[in-house]
C-alpha positions as CSV (number, residue, x, y, z in Angstrom):
1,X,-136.8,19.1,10.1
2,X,-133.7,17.6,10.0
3,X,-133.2,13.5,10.1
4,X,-131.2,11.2,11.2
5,X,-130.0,8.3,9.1
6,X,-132.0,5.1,10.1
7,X,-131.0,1.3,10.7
8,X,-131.7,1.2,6.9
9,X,-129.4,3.4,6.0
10,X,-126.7,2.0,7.5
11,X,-127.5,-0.9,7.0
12,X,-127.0,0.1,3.0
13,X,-123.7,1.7,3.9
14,X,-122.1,-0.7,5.5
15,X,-123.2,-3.4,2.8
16,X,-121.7,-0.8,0.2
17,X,-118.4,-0.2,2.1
18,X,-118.1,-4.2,2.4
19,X,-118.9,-4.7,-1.3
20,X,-115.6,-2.1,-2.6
21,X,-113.5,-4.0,0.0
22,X,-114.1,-7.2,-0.7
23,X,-113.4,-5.8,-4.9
24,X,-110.5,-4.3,-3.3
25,X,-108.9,-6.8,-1.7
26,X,-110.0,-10.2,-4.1
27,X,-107.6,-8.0,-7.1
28,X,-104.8,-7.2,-4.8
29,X,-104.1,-11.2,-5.1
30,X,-103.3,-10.5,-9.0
31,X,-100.2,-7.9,-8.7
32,X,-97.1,-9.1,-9.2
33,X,-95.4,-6.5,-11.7
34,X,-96.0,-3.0,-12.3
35,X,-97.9,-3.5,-15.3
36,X,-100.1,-5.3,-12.7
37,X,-100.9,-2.6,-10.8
38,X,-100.8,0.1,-13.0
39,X,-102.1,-1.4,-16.2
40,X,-104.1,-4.4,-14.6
41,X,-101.8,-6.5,-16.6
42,X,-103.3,-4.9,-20.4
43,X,-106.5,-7.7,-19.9
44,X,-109.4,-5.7,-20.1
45,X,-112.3,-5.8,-22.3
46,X,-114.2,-2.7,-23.5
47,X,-116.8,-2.4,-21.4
48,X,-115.8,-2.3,-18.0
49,X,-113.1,0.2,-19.6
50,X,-115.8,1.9,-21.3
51,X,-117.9,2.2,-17.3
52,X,-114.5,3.2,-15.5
53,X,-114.0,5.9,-18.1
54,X,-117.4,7.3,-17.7
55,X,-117.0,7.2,-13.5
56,X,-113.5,8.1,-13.9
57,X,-114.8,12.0,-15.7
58,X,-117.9,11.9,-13.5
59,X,-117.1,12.4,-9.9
60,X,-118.7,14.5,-7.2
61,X,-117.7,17.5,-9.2
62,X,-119.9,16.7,-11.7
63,X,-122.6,15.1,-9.4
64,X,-122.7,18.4,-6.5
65,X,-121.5,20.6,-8.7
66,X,-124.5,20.6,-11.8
67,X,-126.9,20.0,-9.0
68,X,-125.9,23.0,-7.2
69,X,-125.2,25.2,-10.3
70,X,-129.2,24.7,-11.4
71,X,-130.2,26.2,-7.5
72,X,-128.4,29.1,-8.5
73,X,-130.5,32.0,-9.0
74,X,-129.2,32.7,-12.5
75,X,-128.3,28.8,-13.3
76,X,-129.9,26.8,-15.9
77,X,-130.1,23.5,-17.1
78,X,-128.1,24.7,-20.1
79,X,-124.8,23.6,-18.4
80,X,-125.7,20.5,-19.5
81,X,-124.0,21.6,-23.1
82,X,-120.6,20.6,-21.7
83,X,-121.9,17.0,-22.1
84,X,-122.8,17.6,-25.6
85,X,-119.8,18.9,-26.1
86,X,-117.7,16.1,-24.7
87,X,-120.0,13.4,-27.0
88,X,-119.1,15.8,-30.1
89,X,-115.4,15.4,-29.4
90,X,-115.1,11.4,-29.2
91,X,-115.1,10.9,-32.8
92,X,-111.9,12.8,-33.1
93,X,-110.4,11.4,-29.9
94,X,-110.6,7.9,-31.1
95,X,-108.9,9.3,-34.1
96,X,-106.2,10.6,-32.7
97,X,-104.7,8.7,-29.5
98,X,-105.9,5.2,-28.8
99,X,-104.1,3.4,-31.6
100,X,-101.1,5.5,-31.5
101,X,-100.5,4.9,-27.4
102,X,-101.4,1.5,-27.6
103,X,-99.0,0.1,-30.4
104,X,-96.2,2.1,-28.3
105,X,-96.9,0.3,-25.5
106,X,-96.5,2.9,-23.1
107,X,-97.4,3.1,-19.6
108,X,-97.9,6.7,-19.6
109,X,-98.9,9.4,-22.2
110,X,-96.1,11.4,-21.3
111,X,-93.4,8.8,-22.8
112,X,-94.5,9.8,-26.3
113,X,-93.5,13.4,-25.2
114,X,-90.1,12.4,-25.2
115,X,-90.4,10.1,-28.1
116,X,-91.3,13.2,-30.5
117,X,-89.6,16.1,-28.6
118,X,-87.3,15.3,-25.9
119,X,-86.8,14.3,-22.2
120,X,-87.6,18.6,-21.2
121,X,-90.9,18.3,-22.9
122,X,-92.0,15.0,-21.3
123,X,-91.2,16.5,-17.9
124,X,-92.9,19.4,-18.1
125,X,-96.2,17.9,-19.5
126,X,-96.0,15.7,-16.3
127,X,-95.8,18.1,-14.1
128,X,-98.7,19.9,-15.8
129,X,-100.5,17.1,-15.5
130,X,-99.3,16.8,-11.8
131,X,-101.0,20.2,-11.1
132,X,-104.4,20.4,-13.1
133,X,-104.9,16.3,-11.7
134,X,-104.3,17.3,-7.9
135,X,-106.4,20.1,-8.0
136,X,-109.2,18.4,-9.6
137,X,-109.3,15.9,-6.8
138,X,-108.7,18.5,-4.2
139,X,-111.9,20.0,-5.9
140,X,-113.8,16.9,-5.7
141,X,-112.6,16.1,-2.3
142,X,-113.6,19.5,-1.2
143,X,-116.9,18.5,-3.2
144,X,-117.3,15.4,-1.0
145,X,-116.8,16.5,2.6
146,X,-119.2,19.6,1.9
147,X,-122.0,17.0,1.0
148,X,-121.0,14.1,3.3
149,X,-120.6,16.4,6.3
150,X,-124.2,17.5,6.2
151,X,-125.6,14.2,5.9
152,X,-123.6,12.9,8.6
153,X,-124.9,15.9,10.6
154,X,-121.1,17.3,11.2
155,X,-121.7,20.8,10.8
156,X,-121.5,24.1,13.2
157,X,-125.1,23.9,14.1
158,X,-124.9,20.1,15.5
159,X,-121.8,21.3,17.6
160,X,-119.4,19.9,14.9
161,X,-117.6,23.2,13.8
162,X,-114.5,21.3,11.9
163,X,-117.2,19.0,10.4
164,X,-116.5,19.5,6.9
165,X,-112.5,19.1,7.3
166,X,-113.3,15.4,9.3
167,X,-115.2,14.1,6.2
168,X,-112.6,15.6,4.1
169,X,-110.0,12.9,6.0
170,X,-112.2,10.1,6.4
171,X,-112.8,10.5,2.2
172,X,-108.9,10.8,1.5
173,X,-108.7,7.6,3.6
174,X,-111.1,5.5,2.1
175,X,-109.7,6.4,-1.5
176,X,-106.1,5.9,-0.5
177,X,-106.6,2.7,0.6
178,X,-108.4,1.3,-2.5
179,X,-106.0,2.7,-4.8
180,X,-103.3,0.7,-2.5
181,X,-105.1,-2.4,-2.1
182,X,-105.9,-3.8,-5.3
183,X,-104.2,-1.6,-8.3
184,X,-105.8,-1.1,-11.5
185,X,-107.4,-4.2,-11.4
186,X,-109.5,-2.7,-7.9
187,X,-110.1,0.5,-9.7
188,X,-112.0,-0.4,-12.5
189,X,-113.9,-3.3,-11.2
190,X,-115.0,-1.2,-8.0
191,X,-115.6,1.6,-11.0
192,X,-118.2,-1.1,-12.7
193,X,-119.9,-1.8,-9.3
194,X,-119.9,2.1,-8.9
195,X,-121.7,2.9,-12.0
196,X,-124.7,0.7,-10.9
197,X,-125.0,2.0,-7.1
198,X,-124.5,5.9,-8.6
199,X,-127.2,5.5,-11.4
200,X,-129.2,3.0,-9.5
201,X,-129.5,5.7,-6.8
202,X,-130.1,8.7,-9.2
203,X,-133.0,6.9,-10.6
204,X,-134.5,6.5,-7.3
205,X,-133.8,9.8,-6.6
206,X,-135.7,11.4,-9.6
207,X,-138.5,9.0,-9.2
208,X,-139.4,10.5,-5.5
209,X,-138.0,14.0,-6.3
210,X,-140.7,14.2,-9.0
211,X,-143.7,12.8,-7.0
212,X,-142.7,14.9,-4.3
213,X,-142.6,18.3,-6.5
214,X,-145.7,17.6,-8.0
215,X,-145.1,15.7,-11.1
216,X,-143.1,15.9,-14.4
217,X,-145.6,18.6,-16.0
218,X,-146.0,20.8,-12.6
219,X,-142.0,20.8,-12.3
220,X,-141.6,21.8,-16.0
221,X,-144.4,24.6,-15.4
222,X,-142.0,26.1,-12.5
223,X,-139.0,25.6,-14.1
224,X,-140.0,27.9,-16.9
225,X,-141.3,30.2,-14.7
226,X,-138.2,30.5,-13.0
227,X,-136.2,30.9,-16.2
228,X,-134.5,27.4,-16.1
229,X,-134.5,26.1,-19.1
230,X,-134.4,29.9,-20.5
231,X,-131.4,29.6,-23.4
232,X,-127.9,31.5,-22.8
233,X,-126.8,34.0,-25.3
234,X,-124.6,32.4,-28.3
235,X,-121.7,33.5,-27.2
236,X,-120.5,35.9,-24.2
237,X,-117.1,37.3,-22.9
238,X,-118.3,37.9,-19.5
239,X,-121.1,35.3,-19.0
240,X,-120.7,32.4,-16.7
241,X,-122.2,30.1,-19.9
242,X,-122.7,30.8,-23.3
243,X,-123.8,28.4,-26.0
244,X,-120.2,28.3,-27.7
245,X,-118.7,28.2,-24.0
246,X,-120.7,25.6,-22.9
247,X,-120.1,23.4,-25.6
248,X,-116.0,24.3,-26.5
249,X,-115.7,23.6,-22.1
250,X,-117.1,19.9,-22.9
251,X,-115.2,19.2,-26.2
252,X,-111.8,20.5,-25.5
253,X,-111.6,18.4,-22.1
254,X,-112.9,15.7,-23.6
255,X,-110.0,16.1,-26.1
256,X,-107.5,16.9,-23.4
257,X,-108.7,14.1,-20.7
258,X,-108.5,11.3,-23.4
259,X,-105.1,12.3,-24.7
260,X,-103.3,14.3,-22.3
261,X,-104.8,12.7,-19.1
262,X,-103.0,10.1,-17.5
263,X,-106.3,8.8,-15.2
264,X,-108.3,8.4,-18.8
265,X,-105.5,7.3,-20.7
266,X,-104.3,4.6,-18.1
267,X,-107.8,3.2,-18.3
268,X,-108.1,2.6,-21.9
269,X,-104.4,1.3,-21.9
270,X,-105.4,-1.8,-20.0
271,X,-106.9,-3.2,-22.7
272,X,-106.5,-6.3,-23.6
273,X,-105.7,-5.1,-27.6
274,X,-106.1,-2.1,-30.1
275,X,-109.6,-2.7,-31.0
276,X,-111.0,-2.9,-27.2
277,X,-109.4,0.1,-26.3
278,X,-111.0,2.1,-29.2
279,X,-114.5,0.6,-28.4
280,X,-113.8,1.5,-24.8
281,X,-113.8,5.4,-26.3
282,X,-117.0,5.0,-28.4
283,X,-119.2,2.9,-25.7
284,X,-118.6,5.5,-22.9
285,X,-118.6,8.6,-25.2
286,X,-122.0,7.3,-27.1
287,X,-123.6,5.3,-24.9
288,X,-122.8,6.3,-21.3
289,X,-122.0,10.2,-21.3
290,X,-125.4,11.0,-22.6
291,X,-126.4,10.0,-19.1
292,X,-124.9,12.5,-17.9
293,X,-127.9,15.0,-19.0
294,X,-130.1,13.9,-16.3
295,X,-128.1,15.7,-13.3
296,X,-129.5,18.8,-14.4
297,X,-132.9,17.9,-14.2
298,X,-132.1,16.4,-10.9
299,X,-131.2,19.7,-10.2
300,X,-134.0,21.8,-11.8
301,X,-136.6,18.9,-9.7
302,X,-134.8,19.7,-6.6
303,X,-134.9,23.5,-7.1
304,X,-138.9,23.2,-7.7
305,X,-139.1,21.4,-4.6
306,X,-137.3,24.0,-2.4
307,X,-139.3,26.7,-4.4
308,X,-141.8,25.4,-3.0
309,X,-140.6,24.3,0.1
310,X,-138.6,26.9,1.2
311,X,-138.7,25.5,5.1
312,X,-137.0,22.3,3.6
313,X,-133.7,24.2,2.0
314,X,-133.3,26.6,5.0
315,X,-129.7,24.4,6.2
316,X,-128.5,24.9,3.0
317,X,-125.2,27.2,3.3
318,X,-124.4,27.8,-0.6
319,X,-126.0,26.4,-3.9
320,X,-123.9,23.6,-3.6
321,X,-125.4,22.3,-0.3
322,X,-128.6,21.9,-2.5
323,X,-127.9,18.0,-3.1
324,X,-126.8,17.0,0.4
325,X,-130.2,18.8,2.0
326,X,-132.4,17.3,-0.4
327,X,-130.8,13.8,0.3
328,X,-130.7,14.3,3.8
329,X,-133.6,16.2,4.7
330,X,-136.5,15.1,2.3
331,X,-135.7,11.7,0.9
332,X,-136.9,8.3,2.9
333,X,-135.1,5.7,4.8
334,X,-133.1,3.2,2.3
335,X,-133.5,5.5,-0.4
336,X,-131.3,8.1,1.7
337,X,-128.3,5.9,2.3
338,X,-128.3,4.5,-1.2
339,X,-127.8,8.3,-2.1
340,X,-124.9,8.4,0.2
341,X,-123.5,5.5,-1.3
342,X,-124.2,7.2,-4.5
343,X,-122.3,10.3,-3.8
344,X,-119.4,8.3,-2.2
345,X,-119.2,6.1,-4.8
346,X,-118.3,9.0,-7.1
347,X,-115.7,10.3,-5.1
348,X,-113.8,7.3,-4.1
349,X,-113.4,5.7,-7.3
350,X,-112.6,9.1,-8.9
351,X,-109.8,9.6,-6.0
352,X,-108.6,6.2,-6.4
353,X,-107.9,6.7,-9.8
354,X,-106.3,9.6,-9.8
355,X,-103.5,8.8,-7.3
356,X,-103.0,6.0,-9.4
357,X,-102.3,8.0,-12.2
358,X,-100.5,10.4,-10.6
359,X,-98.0,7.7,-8.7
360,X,-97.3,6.1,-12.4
361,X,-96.0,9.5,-13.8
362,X,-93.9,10.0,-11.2
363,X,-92.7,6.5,-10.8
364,X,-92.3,6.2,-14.7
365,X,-91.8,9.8,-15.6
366,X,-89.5,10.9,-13.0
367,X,-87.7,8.4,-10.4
368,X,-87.8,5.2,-13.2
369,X,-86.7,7.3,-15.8
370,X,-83.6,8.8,-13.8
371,X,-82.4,5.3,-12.6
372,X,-79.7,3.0,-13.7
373,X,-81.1,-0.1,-13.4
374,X,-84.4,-1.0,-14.1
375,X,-86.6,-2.1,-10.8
376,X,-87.8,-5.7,-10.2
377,X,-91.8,-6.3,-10.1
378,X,-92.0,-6.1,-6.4
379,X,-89.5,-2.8,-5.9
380,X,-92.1,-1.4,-8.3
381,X,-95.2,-2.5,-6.5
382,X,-93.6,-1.3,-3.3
383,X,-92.6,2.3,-4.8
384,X,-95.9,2.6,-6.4
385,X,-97.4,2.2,-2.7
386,X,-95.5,4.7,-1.2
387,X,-95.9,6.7,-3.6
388,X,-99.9,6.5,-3.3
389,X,-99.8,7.3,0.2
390,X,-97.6,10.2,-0.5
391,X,-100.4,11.4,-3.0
392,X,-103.0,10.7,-0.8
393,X,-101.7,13.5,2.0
394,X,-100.9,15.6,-1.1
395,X,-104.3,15.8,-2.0
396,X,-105.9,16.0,1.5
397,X,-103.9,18.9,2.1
398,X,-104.7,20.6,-1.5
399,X,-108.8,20.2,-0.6
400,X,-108.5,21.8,2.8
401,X,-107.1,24.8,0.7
402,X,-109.5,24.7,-1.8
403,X,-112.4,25.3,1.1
404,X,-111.3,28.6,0.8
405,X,-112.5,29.1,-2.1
406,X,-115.7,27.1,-1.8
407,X,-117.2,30.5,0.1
408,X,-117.8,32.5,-2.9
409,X,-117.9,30.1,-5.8
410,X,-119.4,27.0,-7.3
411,X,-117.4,24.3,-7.8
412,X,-118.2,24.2,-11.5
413,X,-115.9,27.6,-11.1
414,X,-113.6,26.2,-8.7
415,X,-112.7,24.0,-11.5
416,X,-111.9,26.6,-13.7
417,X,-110.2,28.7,-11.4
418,X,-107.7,25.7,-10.2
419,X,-107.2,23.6,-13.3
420,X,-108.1,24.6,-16.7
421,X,-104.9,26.6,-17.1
422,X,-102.7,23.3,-16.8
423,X,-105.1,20.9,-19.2
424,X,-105.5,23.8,-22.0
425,X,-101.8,24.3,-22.4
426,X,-100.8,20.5,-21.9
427,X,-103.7,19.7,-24.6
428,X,-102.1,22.3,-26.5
429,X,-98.5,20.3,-26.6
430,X,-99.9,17.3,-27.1
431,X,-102.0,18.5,-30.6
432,X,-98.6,20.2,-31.6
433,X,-96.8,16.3,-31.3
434,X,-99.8,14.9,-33.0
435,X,-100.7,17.3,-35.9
436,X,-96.6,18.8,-36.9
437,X,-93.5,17.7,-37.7
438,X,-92.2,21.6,-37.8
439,X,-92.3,21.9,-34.1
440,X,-89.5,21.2,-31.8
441,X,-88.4,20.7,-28.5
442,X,-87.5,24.0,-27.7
443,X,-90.6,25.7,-28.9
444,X,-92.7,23.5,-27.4
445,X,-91.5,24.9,-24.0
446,X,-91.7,28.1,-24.9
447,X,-95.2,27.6,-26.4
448,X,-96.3,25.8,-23.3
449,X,-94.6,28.5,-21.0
450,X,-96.5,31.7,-22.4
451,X,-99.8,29.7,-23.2
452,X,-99.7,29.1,-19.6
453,X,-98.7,32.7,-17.9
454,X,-101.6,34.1,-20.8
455,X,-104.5,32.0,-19.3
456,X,-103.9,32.7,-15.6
457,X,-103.2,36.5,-16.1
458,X,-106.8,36.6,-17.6
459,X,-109.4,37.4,-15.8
């Protein structure tokens, strides 16, 4: 039976969406220069660094998209190796890139491209960057308005047929207008807030999921029958997740998103000095990401409880609907809004952050970088605004495209489709900067050229 939201719910919603405003606006009062609003002035300590890292790489694909990847028939809670992955990689990470970026002072990891190699280099890592970032948030846009669309009943069968495209805009919206609002400084705090709603939520979540399927034991005992937790092989050409896959997915973009990412890079570089910025790295790598491993036994509780109940997961369209049904359809009052605030949470300060990064590689990268004269703070602010709203109907338009593809895949494989190809090669010309002297300019382009034309021509 399906169910409405109730006074409680949004009551909780409207005291969430109030909360990142008030964050949002109270740090718009602090911009004065770009460093301002796209470095939060370099004053941050580790840990709310360390928190908007960790939301920053989570997101609603990660949130829908392991959820819905366990309620697949063949899926597994073995996609949870990416995680492990990403954890393995940190040591190396903080190795290679914080203290190297930070002592340059940069504003944006494309500036050492040019440092090393030359101005052709650092243009076309940004516009690799440009592509893999916009259709990650087009992803997780896509992500968002097929969960909050359900909840909020917009779908075919409530008479809402463009449903899923309406959240889609009210989504971009919201995130546009905290990234414009309150800079850097609005991102991560609202990211800090975030972190508590999202795992706050999740906890609540699991708690009723599992006394609703029947307890830890009895969800264990059907998720074995089922052939969750069976193990994939070592290593496979054609499977969806192997061992070695699984694991090589989570530690080369972990390598790549710390180095080559603007969105994670920015973060750290808002550090207040060298050593906060590396214990940023550790705290969210060590401490936070193991977190992560509980959204696929969210999944695998869920999947037990539509095993069982298969009346409850008849509105579900694809795997990926799993989440929002569950949320919407079997959770209580209170407890269901905090899950909407949950899942909104992830997307908006995700979105924000992105078209924050993306407007300071092309203000700094591009327009900055082809000027004569260097722009006052305000002219910067301004440009950086426009620019955000620019990015903002960039994206929006990106996500209804990538609805297309939502038919017949998960969004884990969305992701792969639409934007491994750019962060392999650009991680690729960034290691090449870091570990060589040999290389040049020249080859670096050509590297970066067929690296890139040899992972989309396979299949």
């Amino acid at each position: 039976m399906r169910q409405t939201l109730t006074a409680l719910d949004t009551l909780t919603l409207l005291a969430y969406a109030a909360m990142l405003v008030g964050i949002a606006l109270y740090h718009s009062r602090k911009i004065r220069a770009r460093d301002d609003y796209f470095l939060a002035g370099r004053s941050m300590s580790r840990w709310p660094i360390a928190l908007s890292m960790y939301v920053a790489l989570f997101s609603t694909n990660t949130f829908v998209g392991v959820v819905g990847w366990v309620n697949r028939p063949e899926g597994t809670l073995w996609i949870g190796l990416q995680n492990i992955g990403m954890i393995l990689a940190v040591p190396l990470v903080v190795r290679l890139y914080p203290g190297l970026f930070y002592r340059l002072r940069i504003s944006t990891a494309y500036e050492y491209l040019e440092m090393r190699f030359d101005y052709r280099v650092r243009a076309m890592a940004g516009l690799l960057f440009i592509g893999a970032r916009v259709m990650w948030m087009a992803t997780m846009l896509y992500a968002g308005g097929l969960v909050i669309s359900q909840m909020l009943g917009w779908t075919p069968g409530a008479g809402v047929p463009q449903g899923q495209l309406y959240a889609i805009l009210l989504l971009g919206g919201l995130g546009m207008f905290f990234g414009l609002a309150g800079g850097m400084h609005a991102v991560i705090w609202t990211d800090v807030a975030q972190f508590f709603v999202l795992f706050g939520s999740v906890a609540a979540m699991v708690g009723l999921a599992f006394s609703l399927s029947g307890g830890p034991a009895h969800v264990l005992s059907v998720a074995v029958a089922a052939g969750k937790l069976a193990p994939p092989r070592l290593f496979s050409l054609t499977d969806d997740l192997s061992v070695v896959s699984g694991l090589c997915l989570g530690f080369i973009g972990m390598l790549s998103s710390a180095g080559t990412d603007q969105v994670i890079l920015q973060t750290y570089l808002t550090a207040k000095s060298e050593r906060e910025a590396k214990g940023s790295l550790w705290y969210s790598g060590f401490f936070l990401k193991p977190l992560s491993l509980i959204f696929p036994i969210l999944g695998a509780i869920i999947f037990v409880y539509f095993h069982e109940h298969p009346q409850a997961a008849a509105p579900m369209r694809v795997p990926d609907d799993a989440l929002a049904v569950f949320v919407l359809n079997v959770l209580p009052g209170g407890v269901r809004g905090l899950a909407i605030a949950a899942l909104m949470s992830a997307l908006l300060t995700s979105l924000a952050g992105g078209v924050a990064a993306l407007t300071a590689c092309v203000q700094v990268d591009f327009i900055q970088r082809g000027m004569k004269r260097v722009l006052s703070g305000r002219d910067a602010v301004r440009l950086g605004r426009a620019l955000m709203f620019a990015w903002g109907v960039v994206i929006v338009s990106a996500a209804v495209m990538v609805m297309r593809l939502g038919k017949n895949n998960n969004i884990i494989q969305i992701l792969n489709i639409v934007m491994y190809p750019f962060t392999g090669v650009l991680l690729g010309v960034f290691l090449l900067a870091l570990l060589t002297r040999r290389a040049n300019g020249r080859g670096a382009l050509i590297g970066a050229a067929a690296g890139f034309l040899a992972t989309i021509a396979l299949p």
